[in-house]
PAMAR-458669 format. One record per residue (C-alpha): residue number from 0; residue in one letter; y, x, z. Coordinates in nm, 4 decimals. Layout:
+------+------+----------+----------+----------+
! resi ! resn !       yy !       xx !       zz !
+------+------+----------+----------+----------+
!  NUM !    a !        Y !        X !        Z !
...
+------+------+----------+----------+----------+
***
This chain:
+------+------+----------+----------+----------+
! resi ! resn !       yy !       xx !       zz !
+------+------+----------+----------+----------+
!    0 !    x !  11.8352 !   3.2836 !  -1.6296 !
!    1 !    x !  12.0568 !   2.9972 !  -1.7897 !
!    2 !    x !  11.9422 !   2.6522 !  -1.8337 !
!    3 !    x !  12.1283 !   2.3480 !  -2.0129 !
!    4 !    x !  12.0198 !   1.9703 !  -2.0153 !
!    5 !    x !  12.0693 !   1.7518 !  -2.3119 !
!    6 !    x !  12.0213 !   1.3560 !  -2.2564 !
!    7 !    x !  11.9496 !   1.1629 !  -2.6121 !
!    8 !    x !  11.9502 !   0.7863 !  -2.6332 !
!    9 !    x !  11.5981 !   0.6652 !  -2.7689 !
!   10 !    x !  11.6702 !   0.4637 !  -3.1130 !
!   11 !    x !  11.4632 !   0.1678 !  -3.2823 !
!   12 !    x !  11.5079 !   0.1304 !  -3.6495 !
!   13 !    x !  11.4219 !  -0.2858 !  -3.7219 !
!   14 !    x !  11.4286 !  -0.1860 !  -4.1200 !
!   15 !    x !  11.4927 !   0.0999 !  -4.3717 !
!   16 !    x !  11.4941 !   0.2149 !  -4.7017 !
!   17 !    x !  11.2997 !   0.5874 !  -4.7628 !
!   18 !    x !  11.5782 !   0.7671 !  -5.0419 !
!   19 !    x !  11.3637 !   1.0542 !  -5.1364 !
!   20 !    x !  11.3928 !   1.0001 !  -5.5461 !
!   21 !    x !  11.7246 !   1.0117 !  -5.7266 !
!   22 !    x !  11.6749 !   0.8026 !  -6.0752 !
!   23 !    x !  11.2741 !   0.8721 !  -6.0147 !
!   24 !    x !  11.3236 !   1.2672 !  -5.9727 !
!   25 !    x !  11.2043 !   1.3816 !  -5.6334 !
!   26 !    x !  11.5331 !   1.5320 !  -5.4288 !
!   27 !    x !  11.3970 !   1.8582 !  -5.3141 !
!   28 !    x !  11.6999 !   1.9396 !  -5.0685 !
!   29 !    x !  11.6230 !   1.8285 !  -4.7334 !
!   30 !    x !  11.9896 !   1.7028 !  -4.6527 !
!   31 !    x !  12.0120 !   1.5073 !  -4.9344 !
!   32 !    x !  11.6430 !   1.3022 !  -4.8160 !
!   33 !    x !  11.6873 !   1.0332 !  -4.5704 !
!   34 !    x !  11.7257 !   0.6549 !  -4.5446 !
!   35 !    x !  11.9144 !   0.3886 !  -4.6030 !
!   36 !    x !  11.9047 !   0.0728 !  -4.2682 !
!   37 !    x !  11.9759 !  -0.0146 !  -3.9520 !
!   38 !    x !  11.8704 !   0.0139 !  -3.6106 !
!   39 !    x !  12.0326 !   0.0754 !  -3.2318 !
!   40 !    x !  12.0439 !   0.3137 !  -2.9405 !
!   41 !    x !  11.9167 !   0.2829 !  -2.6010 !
!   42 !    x !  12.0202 !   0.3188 !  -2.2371 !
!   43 !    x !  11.6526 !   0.5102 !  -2.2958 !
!   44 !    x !  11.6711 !   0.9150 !  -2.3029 !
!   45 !    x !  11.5060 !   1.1969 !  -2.4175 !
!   46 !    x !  11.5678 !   1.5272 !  -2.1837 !
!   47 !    x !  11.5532 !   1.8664 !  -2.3251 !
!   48 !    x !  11.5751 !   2.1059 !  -2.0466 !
!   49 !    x !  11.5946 !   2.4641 !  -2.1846 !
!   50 !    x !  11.5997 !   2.7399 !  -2.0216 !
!   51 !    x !  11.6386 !   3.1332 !  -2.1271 !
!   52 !    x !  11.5627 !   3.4465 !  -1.9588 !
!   53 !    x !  11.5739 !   3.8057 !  -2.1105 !
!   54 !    x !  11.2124 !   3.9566 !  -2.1819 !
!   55 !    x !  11.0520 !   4.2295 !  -2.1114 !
!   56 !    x !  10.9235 !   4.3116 !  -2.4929 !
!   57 !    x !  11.2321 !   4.4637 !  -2.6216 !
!   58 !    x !  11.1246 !   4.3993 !  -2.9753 !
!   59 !    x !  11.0361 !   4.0116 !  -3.0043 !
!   60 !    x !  11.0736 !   3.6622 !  -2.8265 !
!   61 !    x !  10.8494 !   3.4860 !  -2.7116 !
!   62 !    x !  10.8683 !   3.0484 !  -2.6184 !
!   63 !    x !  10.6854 !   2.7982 !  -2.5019 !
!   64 !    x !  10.7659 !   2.4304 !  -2.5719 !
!   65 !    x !  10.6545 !   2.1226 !  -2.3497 !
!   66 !    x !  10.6199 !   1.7414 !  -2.4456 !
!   67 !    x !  10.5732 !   1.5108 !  -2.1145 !
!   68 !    x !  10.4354 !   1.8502 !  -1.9204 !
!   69 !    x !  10.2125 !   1.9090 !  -2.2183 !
!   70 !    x !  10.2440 !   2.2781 !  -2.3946 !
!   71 !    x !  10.2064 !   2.2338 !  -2.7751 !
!   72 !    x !  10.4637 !   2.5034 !  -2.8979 !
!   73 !    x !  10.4085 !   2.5487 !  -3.2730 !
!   74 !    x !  10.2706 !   2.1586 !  -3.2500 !
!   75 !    x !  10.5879 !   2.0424 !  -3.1522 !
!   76 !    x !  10.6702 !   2.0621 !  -3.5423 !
!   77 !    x !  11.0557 !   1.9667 !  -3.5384 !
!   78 !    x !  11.1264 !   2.1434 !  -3.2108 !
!   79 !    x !  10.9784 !   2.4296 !  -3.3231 !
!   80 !    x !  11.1418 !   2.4408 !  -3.6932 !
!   81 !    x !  11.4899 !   2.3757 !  -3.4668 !
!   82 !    x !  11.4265 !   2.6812 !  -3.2485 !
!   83 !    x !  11.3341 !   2.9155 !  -3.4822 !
!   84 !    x !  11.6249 !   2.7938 !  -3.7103 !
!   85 !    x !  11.8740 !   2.9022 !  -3.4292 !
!   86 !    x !  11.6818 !   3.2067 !  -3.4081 !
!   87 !    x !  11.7879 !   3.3518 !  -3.6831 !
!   88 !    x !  12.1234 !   3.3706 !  -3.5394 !
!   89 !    x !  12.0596 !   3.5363 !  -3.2202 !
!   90 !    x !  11.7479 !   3.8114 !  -3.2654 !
!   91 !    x !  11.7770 !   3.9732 !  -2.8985 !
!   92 !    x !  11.4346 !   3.9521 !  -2.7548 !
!   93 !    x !  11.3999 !   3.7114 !  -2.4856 !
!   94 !    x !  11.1715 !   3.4145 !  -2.3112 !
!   95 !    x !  11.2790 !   3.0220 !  -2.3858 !
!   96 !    x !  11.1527 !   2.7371 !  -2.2499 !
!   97 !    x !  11.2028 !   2.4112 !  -2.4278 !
!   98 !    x !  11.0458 !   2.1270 !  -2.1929 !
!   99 !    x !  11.1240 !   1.7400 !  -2.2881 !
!  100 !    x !  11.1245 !   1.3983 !  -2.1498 !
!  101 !    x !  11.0875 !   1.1228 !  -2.2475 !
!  102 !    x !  11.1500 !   0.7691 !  -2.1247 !
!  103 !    x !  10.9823 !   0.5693 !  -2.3701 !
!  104 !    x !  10.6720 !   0.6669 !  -2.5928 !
!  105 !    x !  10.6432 !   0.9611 !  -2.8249 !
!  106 !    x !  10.5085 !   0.8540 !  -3.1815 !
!  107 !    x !  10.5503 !   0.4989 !  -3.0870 !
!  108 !    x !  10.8822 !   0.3829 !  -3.2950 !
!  109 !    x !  11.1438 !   0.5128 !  -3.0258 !
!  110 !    x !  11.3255 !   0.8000 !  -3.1822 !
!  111 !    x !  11.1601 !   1.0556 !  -2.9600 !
!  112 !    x !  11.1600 !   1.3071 !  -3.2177 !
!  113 !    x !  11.5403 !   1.2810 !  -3.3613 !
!  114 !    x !  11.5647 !   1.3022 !  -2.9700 !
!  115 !    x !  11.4241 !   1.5946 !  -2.9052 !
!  116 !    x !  11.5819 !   1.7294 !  -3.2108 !
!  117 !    x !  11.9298 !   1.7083 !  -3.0826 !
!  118 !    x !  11.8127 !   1.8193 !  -2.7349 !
!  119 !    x !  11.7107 !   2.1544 !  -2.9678 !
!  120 !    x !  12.0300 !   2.1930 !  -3.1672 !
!  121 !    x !  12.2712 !   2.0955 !  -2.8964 !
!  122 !    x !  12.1084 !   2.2703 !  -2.6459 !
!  123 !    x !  12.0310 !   2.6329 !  -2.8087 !
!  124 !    x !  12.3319 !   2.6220 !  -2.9892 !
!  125 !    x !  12.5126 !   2.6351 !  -2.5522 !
!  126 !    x !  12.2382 !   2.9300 !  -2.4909 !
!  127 !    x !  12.2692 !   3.1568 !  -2.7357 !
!  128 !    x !  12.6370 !   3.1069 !  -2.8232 !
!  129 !    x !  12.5897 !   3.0202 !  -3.1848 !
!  130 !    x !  12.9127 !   2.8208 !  -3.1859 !
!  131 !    x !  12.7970 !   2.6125 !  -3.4228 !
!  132 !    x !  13.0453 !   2.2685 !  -3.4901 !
!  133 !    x !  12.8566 !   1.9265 !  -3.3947 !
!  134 !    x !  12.7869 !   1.8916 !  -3.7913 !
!  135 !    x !  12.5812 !   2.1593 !  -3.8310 !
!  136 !    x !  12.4132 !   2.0941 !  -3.5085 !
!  137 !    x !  12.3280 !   1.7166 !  -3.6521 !
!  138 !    x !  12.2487 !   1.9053 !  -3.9684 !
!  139 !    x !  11.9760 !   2.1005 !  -3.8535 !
!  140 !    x !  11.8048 !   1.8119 !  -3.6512 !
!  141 !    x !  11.8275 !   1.5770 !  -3.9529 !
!  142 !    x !  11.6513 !   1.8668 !  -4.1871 !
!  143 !    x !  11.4251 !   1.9301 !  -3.8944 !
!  144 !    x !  11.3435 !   1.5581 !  -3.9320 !
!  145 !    x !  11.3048 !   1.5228 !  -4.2730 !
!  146 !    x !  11.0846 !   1.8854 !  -4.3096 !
!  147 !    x !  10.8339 !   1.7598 !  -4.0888 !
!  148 !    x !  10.8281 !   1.3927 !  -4.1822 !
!  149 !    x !  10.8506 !   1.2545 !  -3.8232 !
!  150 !    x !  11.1419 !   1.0591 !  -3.9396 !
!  151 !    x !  11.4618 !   0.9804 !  -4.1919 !
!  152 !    x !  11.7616 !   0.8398 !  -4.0776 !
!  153 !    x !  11.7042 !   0.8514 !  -3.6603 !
!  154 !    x !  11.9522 !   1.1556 !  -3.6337 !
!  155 !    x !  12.2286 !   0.9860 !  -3.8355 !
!  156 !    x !  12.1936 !   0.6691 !  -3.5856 !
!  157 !    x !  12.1811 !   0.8094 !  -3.2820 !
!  158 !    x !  12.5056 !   1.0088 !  -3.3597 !
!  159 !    x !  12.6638 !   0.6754 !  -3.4023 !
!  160 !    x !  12.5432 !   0.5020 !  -3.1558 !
!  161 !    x !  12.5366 !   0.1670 !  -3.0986 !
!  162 !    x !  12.3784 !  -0.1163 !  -3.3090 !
!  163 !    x !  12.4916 !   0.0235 !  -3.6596 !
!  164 !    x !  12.3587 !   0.0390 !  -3.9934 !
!  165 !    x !  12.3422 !   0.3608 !  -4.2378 !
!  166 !    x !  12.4764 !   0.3386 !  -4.5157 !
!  167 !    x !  12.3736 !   0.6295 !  -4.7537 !
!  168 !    x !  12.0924 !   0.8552 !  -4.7247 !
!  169 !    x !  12.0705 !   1.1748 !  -4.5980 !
!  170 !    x !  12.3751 !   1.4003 !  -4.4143 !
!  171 !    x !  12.6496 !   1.3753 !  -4.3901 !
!  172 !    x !  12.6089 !   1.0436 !  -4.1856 !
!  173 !    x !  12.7251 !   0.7539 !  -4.3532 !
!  174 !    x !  12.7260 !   0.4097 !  -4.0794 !
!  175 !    x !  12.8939 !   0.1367 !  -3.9265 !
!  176 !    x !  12.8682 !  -0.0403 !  -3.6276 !
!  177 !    x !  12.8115 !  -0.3961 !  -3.5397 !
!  178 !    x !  12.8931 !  -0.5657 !  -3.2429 !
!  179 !    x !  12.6963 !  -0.6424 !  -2.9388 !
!  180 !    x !  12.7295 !  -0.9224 !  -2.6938 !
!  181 !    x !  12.7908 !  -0.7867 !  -2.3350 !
!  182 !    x !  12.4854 !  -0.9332 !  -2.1783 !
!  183 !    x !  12.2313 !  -0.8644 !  -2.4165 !
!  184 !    x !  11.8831 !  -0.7258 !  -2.2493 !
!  185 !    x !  11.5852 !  -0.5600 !  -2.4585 !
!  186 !    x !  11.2734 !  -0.6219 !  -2.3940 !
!  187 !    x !  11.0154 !  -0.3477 !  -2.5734 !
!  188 !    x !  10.6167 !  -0.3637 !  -2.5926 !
!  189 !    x !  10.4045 !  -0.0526 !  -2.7298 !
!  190 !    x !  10.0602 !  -0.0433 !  -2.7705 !
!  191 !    x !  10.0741 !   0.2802 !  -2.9145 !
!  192 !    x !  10.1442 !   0.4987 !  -3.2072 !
!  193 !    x !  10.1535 !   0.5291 !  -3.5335 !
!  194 !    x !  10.2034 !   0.8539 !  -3.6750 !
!  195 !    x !  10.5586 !   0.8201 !  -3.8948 !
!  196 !    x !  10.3736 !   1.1324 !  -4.1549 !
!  197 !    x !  10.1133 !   0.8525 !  -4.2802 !
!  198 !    x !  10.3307 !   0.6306 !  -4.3603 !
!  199 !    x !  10.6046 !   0.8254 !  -4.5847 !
!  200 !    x !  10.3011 !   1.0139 !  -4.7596 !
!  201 !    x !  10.1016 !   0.6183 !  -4.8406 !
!  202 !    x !  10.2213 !   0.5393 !  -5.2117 !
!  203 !    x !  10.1496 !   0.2020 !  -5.1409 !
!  204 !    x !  10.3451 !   0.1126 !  -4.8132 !
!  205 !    x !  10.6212 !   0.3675 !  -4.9559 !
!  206 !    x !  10.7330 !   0.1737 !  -5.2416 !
!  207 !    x !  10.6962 !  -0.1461 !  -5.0601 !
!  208 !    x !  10.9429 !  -0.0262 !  -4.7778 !
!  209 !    x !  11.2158 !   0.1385 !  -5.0624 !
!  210 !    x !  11.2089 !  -0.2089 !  -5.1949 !
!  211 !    x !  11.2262 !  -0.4372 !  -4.8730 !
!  212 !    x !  11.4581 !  -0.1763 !  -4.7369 !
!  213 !    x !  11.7185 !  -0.1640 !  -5.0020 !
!  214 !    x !  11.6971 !  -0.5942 !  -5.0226 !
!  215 !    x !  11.7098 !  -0.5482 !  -4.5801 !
!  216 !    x !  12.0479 !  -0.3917 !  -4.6260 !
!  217 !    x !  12.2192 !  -0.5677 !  -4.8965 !
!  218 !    x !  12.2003 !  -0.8867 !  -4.6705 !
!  219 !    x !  12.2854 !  -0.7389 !  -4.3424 !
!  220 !    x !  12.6269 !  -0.5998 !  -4.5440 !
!  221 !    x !  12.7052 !  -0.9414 !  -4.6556 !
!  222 !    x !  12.6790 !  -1.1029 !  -4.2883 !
!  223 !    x !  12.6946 !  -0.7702 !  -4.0147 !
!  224 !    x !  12.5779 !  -0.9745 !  -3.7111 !
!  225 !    x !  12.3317 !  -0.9037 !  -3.4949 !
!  226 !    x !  12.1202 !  -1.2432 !  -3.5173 !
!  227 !    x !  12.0910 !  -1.1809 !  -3.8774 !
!  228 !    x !  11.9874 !  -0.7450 !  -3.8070 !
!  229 !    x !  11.7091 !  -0.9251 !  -3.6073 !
!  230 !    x !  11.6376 !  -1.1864 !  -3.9395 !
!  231 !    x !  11.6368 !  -0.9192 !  -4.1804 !
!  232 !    x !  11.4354 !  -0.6755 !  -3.9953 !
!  233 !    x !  11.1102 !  -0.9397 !  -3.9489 !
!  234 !    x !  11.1740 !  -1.0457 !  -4.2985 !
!  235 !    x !  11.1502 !  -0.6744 !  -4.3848 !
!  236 !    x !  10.8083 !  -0.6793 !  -4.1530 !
!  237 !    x !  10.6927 !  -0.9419 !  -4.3603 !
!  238 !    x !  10.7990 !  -0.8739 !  -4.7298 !
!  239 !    x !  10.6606 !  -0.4645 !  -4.6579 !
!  240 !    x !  10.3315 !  -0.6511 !  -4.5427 !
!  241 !    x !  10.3121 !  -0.3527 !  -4.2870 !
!  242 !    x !  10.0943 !  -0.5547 !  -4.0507 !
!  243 !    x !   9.8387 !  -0.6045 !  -4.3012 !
!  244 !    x !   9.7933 !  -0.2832 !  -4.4258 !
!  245 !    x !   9.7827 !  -0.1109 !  -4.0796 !
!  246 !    x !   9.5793 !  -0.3716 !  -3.9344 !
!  247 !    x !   9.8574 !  -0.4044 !  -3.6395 !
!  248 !    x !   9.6807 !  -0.7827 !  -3.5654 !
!  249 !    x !   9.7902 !  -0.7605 !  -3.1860 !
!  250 !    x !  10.1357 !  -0.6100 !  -3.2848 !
!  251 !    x !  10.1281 !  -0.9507 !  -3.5537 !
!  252 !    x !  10.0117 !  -1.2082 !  -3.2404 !
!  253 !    x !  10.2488 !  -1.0609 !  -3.0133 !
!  254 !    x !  10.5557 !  -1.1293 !  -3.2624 !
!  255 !    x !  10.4572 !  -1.4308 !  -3.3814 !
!  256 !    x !  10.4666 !  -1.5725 !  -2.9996 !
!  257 !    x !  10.8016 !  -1.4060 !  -2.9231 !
!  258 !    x !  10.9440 !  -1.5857 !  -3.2643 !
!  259 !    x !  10.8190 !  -1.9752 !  -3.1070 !
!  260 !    x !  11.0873 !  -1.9108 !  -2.7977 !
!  261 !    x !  11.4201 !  -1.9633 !  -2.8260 !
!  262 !    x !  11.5825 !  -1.5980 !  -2.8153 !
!  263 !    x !  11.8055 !  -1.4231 !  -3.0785 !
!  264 !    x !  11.4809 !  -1.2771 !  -3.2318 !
!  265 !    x !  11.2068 !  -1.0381 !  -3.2288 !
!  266 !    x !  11.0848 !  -0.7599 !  -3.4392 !
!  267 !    x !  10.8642 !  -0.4323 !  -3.4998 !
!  268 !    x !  10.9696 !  -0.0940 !  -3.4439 !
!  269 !    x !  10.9932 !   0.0932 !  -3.7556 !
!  270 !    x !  10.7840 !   0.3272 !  -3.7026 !
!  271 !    x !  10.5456 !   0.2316 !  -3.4469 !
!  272 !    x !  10.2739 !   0.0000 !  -3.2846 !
!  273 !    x !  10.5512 !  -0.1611 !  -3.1322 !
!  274 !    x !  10.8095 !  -0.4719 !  -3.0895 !
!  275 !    x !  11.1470 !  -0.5284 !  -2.9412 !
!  276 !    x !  11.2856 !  -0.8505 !  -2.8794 !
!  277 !    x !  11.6598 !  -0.9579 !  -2.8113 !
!  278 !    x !  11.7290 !  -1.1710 !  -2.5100 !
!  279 !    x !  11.9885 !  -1.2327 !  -2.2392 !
!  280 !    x !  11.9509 !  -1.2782 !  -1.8240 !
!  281 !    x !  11.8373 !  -1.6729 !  -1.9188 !
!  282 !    x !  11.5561 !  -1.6080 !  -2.1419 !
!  283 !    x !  11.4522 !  -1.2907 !  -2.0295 !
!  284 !    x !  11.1635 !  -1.4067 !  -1.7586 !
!  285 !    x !  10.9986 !  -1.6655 !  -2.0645 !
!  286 !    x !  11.0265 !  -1.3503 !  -2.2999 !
!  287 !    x !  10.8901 !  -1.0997 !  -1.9957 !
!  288 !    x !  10.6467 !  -1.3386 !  -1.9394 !
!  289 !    x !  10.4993 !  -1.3057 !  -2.3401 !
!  290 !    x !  10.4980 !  -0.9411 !  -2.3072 !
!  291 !    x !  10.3108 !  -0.9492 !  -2.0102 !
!  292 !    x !  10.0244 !  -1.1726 !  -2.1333 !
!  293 !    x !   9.9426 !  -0.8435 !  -2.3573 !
!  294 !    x !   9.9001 !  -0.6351 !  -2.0643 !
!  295 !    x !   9.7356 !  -0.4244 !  -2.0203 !
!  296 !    x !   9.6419 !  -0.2993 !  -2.3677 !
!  297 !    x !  10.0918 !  -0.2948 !  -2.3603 !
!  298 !    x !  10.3482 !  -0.1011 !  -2.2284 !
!  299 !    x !  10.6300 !  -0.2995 !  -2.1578 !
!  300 !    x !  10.9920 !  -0.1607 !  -2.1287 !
!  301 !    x !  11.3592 !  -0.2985 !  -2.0011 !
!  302 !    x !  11.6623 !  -0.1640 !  -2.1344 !
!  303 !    x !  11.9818 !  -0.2463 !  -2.3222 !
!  304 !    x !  12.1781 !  -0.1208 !  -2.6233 !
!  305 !    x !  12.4048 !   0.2402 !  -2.5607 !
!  306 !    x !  12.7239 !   0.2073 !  -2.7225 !
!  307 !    x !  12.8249 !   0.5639 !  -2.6457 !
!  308 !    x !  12.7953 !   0.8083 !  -2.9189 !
!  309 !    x !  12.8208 !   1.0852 !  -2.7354 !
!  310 !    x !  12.5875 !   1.3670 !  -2.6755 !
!  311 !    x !  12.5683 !   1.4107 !  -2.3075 !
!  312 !    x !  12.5216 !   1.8042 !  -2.2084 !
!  313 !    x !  12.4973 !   1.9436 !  -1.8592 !
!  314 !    x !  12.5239 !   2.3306 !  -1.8475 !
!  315 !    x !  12.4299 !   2.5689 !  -1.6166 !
+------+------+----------+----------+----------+
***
């Protein structure tokens, strides 16, 4: 049997624009589809353990693919469209299992998905010596993405890490980076998901994002900072009138308090039923201490931004 491990940073996107039109014709090719934004990594991970053993039906393979110890298999939408993408490059029979982890919540604005994506691509591509380069790995987890609608630009931001923002749709990746002060601390609160399909398919919400998105971007260019990514992704929240239209009133109180304290700023998780705020070691315990009045309809998580853009891979 061989096995491989692939760790992905978790991502929150704070704003983005959806680029699936080009001069109002739909773009039908999957690579060219994506978003325009900016979000940042986290010293969060999904863990895609695979492992592969040869099978004893010579004439087909057969999987089995795990979310947080759950089997779902063809469920797993992107995983699956990942696997059976590699597949066609390897046909000898044999048994995979595909089993991730996550540290943060699945459907909840976190990335999970472009996570477990990568975990596929990187992680197949080991096992069944595809050689392929680390573009066309990124490639297939971005069309994986966009296929299955659980997300846009995640893939492109993870692989650069860091707080950055993306500058063109689509793949190739197109971002830059913006700096981070050393003792930033990230404070997260879920209260659960929102699945990212409903939103990209809601006329409504849709056009409201492309337009708050593209405005989002064209002031974070102008001043790259990370107190105004914060600004610009609430104003984003608020112009997209997200909260509203959802009905995310607790996901509204919560941010509302968080924006009365003196921190660099607080803002939802694009897209989830969830908020991060930006502190440091002074304010954290006053910011802590608003999360925690939500408990315990909220999950509350500690981490801070990953400026590594690397993909980290332990074979066996």
């Amino acid at each position: 049997m061989k096995k491989v491990i692939v760790k992905v940073p978790h991502r929150i996107s704070g704003f983005f624009e959806i680029v699936d039109e080009f001069k109002g014709v739909k773009i039908k090719d999957p690579e060219r589809i994506g978003s325009r934004g900016a979000g940042f990594n986290l010293n969060s991970f999904g863990t895609t353990e695979i492992n592969i053993e040869e099978s004893n039906d010579k004439f087909r393979t057969e999987y089995k693919i795990y979310i947080n110890d759950e089997e779902l298999n063809e469920v797993a939408e992107t995983s699956n469209y990942v696997l059976n993408y590699c597949l066609k490059y390897n046909q000898d029979p044999k048994l995979i299992k595909i089993v991730h982890n996550f540290d943060l919540p699945v459907g909840c604005g976190f990335g999970a998905s472009g996570s477990g994506a990568l975990g596929c691509a990187y992680g197949l591509d080991y096992l069944l010596d595809l050689k392929f380069s680390s573009f066309e790995k990124g490639r297939i987890a971005h069309i994986a993405e966009v296929i299955n609608r659980t997300g846009l630009g995640t893939v492109c931001g993870q692989l650069g890490g860091g707080l950055s923002m993306l500058l063109e749709p689509g793949y190739p990746c197109t971002f830059k980076r913006i700096k981070v002060p050393d003792d930033l601390i990230v404070i997260c609160g879920s209260f659960g998901k929102i699945e990212t399909k409903s939103i990209l398919v809601n006329p409504q919400l849709n056009l409201k994002i492309k337009i708050a998105g593209k405005k989002a971007l064209n002031y974070l260019i102008k001043n790259p900072n990370i107190q105004n990514f914060v600004k610009v992704s609430y104003i984003f929240v608020l112009e997209t009138e997200i909260l509203n239209i959802l009905n995310l009133s607790k996901t509204e109180e919560l941010l509302n308090d968080l924006n009365k304290i003196d921190i660099l700023g607080a803002s939802m998780n694009q897209l989830g039923r969830s908020v991060f705020a930006f502190c440091n070691k002074y304010s954290f315990k006053h910011v802590e201490e608003v999360f925690k009045s939500y408990e315990p309809d909220l999950k509350i998580f500690r981490s801070t931004i990953n400026e590594n853009n690397k993909i980290l891979i332990q074979k066996s």
